[in-house]
MDTraj code that builds the backbone (N, CA, C; nanometers):
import mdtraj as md
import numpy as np

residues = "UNK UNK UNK UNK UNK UNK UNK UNK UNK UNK UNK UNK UNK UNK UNK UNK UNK UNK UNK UNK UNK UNK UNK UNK UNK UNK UNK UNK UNK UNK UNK UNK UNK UNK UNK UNK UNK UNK UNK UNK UNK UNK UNK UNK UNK UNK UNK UNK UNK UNK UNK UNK UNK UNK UNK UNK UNK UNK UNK UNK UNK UNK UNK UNK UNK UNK UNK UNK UNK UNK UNK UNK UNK UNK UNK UNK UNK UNK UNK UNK UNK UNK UNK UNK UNK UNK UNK UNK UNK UNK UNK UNK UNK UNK UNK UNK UNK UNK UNK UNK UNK UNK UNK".split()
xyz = np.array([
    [-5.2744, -1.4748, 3.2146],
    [-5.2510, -1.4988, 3.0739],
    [-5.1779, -1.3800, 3.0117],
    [-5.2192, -1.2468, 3.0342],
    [-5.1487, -1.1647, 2.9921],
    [-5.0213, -1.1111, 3.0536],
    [-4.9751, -1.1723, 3.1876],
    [-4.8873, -1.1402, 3.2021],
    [-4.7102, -1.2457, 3.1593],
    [-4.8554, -1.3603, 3.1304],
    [-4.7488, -1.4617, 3.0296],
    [-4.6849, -1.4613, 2.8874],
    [-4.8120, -1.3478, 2.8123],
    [-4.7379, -1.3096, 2.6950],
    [-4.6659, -1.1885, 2.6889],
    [-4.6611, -1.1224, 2.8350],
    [-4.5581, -0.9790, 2.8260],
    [-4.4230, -1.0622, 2.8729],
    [-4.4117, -1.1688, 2.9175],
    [-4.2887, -1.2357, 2.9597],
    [-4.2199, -1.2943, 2.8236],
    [-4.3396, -1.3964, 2.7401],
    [-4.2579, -1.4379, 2.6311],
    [-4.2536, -1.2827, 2.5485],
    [-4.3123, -1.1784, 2.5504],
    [-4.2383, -1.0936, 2.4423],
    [-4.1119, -1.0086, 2.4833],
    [-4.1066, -1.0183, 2.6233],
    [-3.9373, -0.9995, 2.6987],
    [-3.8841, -1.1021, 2.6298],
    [-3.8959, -1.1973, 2.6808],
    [-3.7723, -1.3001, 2.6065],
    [-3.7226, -1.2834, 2.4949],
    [-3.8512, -1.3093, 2.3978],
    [-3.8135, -1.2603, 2.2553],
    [-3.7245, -1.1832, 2.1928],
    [-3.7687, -1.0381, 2.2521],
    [-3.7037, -0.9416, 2.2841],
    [-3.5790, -0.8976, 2.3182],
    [-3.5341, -0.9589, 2.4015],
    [-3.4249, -1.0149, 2.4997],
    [-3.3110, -1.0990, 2.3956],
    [-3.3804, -1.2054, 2.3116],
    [-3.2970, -1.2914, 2.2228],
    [-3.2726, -1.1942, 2.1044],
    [-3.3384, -1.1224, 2.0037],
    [-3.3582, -1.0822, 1.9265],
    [-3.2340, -0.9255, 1.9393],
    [-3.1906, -0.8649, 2.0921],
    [-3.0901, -0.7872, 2.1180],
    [-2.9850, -0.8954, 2.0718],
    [-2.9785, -0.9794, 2.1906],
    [-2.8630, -1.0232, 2.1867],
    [-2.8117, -1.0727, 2.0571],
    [-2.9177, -1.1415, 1.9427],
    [-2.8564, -1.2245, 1.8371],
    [-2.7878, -1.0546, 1.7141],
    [-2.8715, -0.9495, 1.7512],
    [-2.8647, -0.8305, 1.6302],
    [-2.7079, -0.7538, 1.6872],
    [-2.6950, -0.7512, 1.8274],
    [-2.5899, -0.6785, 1.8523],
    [-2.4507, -0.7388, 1.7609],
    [-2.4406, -0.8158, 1.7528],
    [-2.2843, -0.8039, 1.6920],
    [-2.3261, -0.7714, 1.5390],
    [-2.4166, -0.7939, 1.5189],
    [-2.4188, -0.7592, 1.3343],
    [-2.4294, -0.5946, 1.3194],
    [-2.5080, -0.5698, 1.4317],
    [-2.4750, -0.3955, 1.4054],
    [-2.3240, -0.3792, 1.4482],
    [-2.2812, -0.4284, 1.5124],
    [-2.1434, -0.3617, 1.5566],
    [-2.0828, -0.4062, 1.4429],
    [-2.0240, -0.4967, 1.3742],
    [-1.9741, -0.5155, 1.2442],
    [-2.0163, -0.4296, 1.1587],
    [-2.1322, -0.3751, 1.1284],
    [-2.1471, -0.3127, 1.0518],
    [-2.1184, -0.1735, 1.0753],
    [-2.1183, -0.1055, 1.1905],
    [-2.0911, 0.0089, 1.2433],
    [-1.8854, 0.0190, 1.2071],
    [-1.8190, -0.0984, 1.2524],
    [-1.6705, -0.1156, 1.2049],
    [-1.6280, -0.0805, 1.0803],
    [-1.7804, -0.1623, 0.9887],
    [-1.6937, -0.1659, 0.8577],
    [-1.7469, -0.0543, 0.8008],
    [-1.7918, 0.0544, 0.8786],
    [-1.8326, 0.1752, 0.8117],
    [-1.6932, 0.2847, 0.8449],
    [-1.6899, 0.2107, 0.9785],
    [-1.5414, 0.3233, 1.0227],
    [-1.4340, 0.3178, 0.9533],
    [-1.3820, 0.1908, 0.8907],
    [-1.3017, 0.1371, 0.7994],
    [-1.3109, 0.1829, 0.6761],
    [-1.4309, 0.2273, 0.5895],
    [-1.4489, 0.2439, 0.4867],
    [-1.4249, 0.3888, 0.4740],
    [-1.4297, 0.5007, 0.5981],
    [-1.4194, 0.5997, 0.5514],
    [-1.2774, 0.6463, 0.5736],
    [-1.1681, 0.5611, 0.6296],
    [-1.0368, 0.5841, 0.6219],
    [-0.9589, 0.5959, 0.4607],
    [-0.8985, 0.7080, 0.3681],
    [-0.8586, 0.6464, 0.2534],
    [-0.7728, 0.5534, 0.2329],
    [-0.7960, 0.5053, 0.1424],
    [-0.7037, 0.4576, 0.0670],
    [-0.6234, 0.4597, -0.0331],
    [-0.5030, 0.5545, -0.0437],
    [-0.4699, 0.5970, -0.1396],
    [-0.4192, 0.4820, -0.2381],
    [-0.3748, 0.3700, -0.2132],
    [-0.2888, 0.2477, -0.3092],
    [-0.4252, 0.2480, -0.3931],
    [-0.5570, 0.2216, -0.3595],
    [-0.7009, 0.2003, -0.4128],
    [-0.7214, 0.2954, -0.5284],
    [-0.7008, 0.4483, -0.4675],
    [-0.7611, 0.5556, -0.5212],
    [-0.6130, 0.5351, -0.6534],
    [-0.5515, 0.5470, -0.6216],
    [-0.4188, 0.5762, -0.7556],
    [-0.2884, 0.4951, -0.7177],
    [-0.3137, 0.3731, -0.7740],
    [-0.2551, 0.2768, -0.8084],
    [-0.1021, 0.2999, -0.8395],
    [-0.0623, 0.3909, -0.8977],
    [0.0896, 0.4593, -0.9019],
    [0.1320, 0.5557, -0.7731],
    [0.0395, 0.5346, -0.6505],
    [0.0801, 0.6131, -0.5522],
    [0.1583, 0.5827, -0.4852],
    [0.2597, 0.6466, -0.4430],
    [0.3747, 0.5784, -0.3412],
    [0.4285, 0.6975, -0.3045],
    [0.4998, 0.6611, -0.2083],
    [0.6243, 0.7713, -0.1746],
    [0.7430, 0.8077, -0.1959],
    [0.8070, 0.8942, -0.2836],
    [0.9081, 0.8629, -0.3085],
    [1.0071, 1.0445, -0.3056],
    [1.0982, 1.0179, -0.2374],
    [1.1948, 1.1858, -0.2272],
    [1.1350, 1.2723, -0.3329],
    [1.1940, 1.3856, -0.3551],
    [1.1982, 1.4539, -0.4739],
    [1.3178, 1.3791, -0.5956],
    [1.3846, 1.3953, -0.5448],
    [1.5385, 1.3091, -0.5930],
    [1.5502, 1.1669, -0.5866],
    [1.6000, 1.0741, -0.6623],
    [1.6118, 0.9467, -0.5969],
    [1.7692, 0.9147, -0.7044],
    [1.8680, 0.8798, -0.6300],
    [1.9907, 0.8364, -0.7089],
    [1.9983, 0.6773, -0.7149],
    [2.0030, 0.7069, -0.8876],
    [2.0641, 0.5451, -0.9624],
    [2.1577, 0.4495, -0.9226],
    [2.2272, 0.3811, -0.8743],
    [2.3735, 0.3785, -0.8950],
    [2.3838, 0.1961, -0.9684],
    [2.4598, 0.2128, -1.0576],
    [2.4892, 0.0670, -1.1165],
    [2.6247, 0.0375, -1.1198],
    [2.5940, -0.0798, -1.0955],
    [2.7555, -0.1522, -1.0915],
    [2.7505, -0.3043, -1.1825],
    [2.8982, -0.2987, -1.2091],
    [2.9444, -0.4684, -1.2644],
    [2.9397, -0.5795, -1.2176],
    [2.9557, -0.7054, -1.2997],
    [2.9680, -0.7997, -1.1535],
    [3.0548, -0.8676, -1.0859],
    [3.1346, -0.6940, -1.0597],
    [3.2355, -0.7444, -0.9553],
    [3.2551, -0.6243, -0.8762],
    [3.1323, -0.5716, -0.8765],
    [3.0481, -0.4850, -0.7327],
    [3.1375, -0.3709, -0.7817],
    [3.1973, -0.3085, -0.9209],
    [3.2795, -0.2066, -0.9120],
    [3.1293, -0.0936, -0.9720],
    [3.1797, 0.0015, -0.9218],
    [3.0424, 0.1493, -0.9794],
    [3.0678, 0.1830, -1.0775],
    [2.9503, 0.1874, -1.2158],
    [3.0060, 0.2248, -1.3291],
    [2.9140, 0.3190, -1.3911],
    [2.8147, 0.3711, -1.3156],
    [2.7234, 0.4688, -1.3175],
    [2.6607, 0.5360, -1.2238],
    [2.6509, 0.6543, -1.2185],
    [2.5646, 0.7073, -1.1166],
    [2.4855, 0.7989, -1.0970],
    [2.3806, 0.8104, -1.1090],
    [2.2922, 0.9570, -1.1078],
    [2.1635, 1.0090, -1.0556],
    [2.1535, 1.1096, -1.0329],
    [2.0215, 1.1185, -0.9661],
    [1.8974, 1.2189, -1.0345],
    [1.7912, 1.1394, -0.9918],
    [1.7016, 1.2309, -1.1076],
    [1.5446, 1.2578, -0.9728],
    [1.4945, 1.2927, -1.0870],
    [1.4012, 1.3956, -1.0321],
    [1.2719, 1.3926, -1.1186],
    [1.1488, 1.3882, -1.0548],
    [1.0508, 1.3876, -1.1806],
    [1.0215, 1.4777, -1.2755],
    [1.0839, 1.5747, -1.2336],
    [1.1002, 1.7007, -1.3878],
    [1.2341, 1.6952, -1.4378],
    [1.2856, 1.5579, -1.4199],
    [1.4225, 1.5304, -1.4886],
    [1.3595, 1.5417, -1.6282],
    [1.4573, 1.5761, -1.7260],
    [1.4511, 1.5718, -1.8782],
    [1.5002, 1.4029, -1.8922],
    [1.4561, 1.3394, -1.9968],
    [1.5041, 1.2359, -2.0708],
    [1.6344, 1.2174, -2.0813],
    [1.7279, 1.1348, -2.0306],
    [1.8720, 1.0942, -2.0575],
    [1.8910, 0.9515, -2.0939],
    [1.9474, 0.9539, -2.2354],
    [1.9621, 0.8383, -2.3083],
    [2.0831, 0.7573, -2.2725],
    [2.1471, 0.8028, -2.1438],
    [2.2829, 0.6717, -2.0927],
    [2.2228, 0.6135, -2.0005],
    [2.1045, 0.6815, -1.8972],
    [2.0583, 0.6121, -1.7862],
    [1.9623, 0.5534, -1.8331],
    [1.8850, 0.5706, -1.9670],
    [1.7960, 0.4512, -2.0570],
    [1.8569, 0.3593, -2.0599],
    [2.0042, 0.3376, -2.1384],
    [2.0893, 0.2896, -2.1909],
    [2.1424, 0.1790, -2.0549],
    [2.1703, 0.2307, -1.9612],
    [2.1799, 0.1372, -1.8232],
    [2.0486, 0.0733, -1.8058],
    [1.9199, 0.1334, -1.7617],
    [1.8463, 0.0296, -1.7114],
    [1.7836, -0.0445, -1.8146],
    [1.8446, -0.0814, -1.9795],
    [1.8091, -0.1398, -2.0543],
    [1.8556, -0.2402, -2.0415],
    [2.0208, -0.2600, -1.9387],
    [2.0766, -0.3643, -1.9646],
    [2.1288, -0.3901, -1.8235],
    [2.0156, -0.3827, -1.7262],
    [2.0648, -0.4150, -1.5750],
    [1.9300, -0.4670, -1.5231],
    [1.9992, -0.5553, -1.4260],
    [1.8715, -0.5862, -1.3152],
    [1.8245, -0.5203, -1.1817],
    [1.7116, -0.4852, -1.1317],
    [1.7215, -0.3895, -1.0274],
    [1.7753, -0.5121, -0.9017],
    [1.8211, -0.4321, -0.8375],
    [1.8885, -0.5261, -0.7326],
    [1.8090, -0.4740, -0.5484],
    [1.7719, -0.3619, -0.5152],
    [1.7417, -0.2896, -0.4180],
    [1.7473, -0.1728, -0.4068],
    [1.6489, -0.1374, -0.3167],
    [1.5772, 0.0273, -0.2689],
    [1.6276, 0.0536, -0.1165],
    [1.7212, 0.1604, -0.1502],
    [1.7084, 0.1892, 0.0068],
    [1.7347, 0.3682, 0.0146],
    [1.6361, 0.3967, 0.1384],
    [1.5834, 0.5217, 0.0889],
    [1.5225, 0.6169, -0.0284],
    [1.6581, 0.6852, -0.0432],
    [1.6466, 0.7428, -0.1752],
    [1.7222, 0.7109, -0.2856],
    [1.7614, 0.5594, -0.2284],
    [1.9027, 0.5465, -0.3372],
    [1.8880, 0.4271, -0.4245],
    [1.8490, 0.4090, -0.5389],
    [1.8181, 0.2282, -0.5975],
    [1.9745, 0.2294, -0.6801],
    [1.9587, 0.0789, -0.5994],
    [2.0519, -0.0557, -0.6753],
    [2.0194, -0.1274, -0.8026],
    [2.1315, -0.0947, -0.9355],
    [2.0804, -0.1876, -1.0102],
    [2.2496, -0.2632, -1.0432],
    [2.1915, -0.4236, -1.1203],
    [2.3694, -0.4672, -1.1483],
    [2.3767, -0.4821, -1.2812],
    [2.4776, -0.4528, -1.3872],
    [2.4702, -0.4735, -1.5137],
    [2.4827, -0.6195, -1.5564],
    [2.4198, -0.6580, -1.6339],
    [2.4018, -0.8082, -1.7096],
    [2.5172, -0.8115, -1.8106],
    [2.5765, -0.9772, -1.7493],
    [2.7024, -0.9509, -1.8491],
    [2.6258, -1.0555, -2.0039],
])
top = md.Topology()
chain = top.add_chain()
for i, resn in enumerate(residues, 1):
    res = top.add_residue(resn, chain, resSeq=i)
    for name in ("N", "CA", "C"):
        top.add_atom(name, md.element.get_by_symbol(name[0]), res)
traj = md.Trajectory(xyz[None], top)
């Protein structure tokens, strides 16, 4: 008799590994996961971007009718306001954005 209830408490035992192992391992994952940062999470305006990044706008007939490059301790310039008041961005590549003026 008693060596029938050390068998069913193996079994038990036995089921009770097998059903817990994957929930600890998920949980062990999503701990490893959680301590990787996340900077997009932490600051929402985070990205990467040169020191420099040049403007360039054109007409729409692909001719260049502006161009400049700024910097985040650029001062305020009221012609490159004056452009992206009245252009659409068109593309990013590298350090260089595309915009086209709206006729």
């Amino acid at each position: 008799m008693n060596t029938l209830i050390n068998k069913k408490n193996l079994i038990l035992l036995v089921l009770a590994v097998i059903f817990i192992s994957p929930v600890l391992a998920a949980e062990k994952e999503k701990e490893d996961s959680s301590n990787e940062l996340n900077y997009e999470l932490l600051d929402p305006f985070y990205s990467y971007h040169a020191e420099t990044v040049t403007l360039e706008f054109y007409d729409s007939n692909d001719n260049l009718v502006y161009k400049t490059t700024v910097s985040k301790d650029s001062p305020c310039n009221a012609e490159l306001a004056k452009y992206l008041n009245v252009s659409d961005f068109l593309v990013e590549s590298g350090d260089t954005s595309y915009f086209r003026l709206n006729n």
